[in-house]
Structure formats: C-alpha cells, structure tokens
C-alpha positions as CSV (number, residue, x, y, z in Angstrom):
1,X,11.5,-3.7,10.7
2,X,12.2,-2.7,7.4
3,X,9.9,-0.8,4.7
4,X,10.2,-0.5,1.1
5,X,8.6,2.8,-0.4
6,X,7.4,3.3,-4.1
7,X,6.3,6.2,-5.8
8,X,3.6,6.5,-8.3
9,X,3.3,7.5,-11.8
10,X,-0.1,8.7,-11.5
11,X,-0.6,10.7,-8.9
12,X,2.3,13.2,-7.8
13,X,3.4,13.1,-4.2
14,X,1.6,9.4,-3.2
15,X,3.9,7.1,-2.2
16,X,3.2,3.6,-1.2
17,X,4.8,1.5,1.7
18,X,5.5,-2.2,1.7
19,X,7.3,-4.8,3.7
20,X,9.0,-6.7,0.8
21,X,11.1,-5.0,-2.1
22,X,8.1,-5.8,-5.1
23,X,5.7,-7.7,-2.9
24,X,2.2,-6.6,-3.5
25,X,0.6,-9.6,-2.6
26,X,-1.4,-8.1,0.5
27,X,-2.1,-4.5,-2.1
28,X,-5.5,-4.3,-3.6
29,X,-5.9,-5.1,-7.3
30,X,-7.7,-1.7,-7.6
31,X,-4.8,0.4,-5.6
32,X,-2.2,-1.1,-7.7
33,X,-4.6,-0.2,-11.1
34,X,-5.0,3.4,-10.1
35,X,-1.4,4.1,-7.9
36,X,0.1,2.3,-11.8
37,X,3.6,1.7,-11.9
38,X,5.7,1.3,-8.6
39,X,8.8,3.7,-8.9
40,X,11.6,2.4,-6.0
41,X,11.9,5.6,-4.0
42,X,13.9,4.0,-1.2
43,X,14.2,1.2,1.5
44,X,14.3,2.3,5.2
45,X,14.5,0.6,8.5
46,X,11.8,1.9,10.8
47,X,13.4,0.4,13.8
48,X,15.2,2.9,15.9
49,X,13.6,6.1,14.3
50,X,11.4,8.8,15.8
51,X,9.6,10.4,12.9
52,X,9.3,9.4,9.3
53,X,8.5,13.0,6.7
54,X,5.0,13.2,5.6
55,X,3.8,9.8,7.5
56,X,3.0,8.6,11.0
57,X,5.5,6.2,12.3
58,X,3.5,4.2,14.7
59,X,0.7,4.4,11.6
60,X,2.8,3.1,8.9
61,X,4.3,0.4,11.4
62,X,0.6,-0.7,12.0
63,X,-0.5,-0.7,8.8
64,X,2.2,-2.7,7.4
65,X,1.4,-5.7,10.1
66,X,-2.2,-5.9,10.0
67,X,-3.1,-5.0,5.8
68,X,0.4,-5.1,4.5
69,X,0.9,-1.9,3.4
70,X,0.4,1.9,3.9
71,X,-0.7,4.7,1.4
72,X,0.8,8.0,1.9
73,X,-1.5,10.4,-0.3
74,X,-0.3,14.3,-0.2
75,X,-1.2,17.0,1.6
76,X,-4.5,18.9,0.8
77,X,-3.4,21.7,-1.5
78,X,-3.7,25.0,1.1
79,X,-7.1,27.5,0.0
80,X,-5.1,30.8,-0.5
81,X,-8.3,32.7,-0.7
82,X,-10.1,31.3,2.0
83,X,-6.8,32.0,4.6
84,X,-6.8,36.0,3.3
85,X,-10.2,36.2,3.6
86,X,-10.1,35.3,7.4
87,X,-7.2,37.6,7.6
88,X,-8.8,40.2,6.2
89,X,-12.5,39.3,8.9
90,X,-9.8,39.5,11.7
91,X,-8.6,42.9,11.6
C-alpha cells in the first residue's frame, strides 16, 4: 500500500494523506476549502514499515480504506507556564 502526502498552505504542520497522487475524490469539499492548496510533500509505501513520524501507522492505513484519506493536524503547542508552575507546586 502506497500513500501520497500533501502539505498545506494554510495551516503550518497539517499534512494530508491520500491513496492516489491528486485524487481527492473521497476528501470533503470543506477540508479541501480550509487545508487550500495541496503541496506534494512525498509518496511512501506503508507496506513493510513499523512507524510513520507524527502519525499512527495502523491509523493512517485505516483511514485511507474506509474514508479515503487521513488528516495529520500538529501537535498541541506545549503550555510553558502551566509545566513551571507544576514544577515549581512539586518542590
């Protein structure tokens, strides 16, 4: 199994999985309006590997047999405030 990642213009660090190099047949109209312009970040196989960086394997492999695709939004940005603050109740 192959998948075909894009990256978006809009929004920094989502990146968008397919099955088909520019198939977003099976990607909602209001996804593609808001993810705007697919960038080509990269085709990989999925077959054969253990991890992928930033995604679930066995997620993304689901995703893209039952909807079609799989959106891969960042990470939460961290609350350096709230992490000293409970370093600072523990001692």
């Amino acid at each position: 199994m192959f998948c075909v990642i894009y990256r978006s213009t809009r929004r920094d660090q989502t990146y968008l999985y397919v099955e088909k190099r520019d198939d977003f047949s099976r990607v909602p109209e209001t996804l593609m309006q808001s993810f705007g312009q697919p960038q080509l970040a990269m085709i990989l196989p999925l077959d054969g590997r253990k991890k992928l960086v930033g995604a679930d394997l066995e997620k993304v492999k689901e995703a893209l047999t039952t909807q079609g695709y799989y959106l891969q939004l960042p990470p939460p940005p961290e609350n350096l405030l709230k992490q000293h603050l409970a370093d600072n109740d523990k001692q």
